[in-house]
One Martini backbone bead per residue (centre of mass of N, CA, C, O) as a GRO file, in nm:
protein
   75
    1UNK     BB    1   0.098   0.038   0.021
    2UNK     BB    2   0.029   0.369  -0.069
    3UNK     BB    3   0.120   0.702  -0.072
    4UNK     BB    4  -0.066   1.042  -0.124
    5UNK     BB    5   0.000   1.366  -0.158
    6UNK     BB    6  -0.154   1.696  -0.289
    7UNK     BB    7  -0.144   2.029  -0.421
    8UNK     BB    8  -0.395   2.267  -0.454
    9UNK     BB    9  -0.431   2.564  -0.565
   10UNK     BB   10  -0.757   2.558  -0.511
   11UNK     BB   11  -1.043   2.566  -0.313
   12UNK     BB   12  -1.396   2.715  -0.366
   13UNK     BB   13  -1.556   2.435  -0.256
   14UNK     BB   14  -1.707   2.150  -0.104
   15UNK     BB   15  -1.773   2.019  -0.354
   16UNK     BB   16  -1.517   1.987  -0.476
   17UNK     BB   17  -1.462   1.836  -0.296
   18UNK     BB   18  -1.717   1.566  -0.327
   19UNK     BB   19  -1.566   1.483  -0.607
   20UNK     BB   20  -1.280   1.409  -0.574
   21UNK     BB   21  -1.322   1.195  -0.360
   22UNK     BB   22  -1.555   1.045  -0.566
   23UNK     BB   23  -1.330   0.964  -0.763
   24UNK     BB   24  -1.124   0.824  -0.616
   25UNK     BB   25  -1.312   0.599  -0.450
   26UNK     BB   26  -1.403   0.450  -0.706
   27UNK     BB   27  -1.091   0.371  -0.802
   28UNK     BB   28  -0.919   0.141  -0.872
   29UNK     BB   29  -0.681   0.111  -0.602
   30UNK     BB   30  -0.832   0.276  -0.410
   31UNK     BB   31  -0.879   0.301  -0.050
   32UNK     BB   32  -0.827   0.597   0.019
   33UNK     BB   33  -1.022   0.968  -0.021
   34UNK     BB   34  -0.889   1.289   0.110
   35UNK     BB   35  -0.999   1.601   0.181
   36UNK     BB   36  -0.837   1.930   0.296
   37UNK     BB   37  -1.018   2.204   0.223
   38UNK     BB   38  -0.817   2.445   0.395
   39UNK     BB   39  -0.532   2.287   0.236
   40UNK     BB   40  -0.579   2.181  -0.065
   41UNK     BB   41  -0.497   1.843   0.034
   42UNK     BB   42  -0.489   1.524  -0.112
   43UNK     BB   43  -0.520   1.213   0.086
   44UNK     BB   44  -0.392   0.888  -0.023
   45UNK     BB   45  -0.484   0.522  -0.049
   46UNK     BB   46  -0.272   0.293  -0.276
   47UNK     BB   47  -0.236   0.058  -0.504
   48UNK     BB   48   0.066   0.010  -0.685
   49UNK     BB   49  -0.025  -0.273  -0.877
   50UNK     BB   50  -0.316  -0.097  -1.015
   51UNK     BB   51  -0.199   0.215  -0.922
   52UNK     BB   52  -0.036   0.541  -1.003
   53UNK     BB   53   0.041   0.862  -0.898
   54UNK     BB   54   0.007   0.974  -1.186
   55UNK     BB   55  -0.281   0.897  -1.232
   56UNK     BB   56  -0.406   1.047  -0.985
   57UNK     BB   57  -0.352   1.309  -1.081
   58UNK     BB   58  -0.496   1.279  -1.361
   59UNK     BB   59  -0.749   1.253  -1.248
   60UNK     BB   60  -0.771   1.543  -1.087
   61UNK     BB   61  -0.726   1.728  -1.384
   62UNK     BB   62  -0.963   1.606  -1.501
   63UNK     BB   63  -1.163   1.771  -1.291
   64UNK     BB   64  -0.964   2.057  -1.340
   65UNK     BB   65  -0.782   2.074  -1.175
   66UNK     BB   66  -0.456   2.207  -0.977
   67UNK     BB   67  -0.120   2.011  -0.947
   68UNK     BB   68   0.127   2.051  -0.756
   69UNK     BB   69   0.413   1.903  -0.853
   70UNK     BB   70   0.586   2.015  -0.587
   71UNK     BB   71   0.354   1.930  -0.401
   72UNK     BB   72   0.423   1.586  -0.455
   73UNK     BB   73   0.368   1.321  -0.203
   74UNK     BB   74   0.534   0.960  -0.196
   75UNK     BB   75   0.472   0.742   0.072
   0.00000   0.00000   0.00000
């Protein structure tokens, strides 16, 4: 099991977490992904066997969000 934490450029509603948890948490390989609405940042615990973190990035950017980069830590 991998953990990733993502930092996200902002969130402007809560609305958004509940998209972003929403499409996660349904994806396969992924066990829990929870967003940290005050802090802008989803953290996430997946098989990397099933999926990888550069995946989970691109699942949250397709759902329009913009992931900081350099401030995406794979634990």
């Amino acid at each position: 099991m991998s953990k990733i934490v993502m930092k996200l450029d902002e969130l402007s509603c809560p609305s958004c977490m509940a998209k972003i948890e929403g499409a996660l948490n349904t994806t396969n390989g992924v066990e829990m992904a929870k967003v940290l609405f005050n802090a802008s940042k989803v953290k996430a615990e997946f098989d990397d066997n099933q999926i990888t973190a550069t995946d989970l990035v691109s699942k949250v950017e397709g759902l329009g969000y913009v992931v900081q980069k350099s401030k995406v830590t794979e634990i």
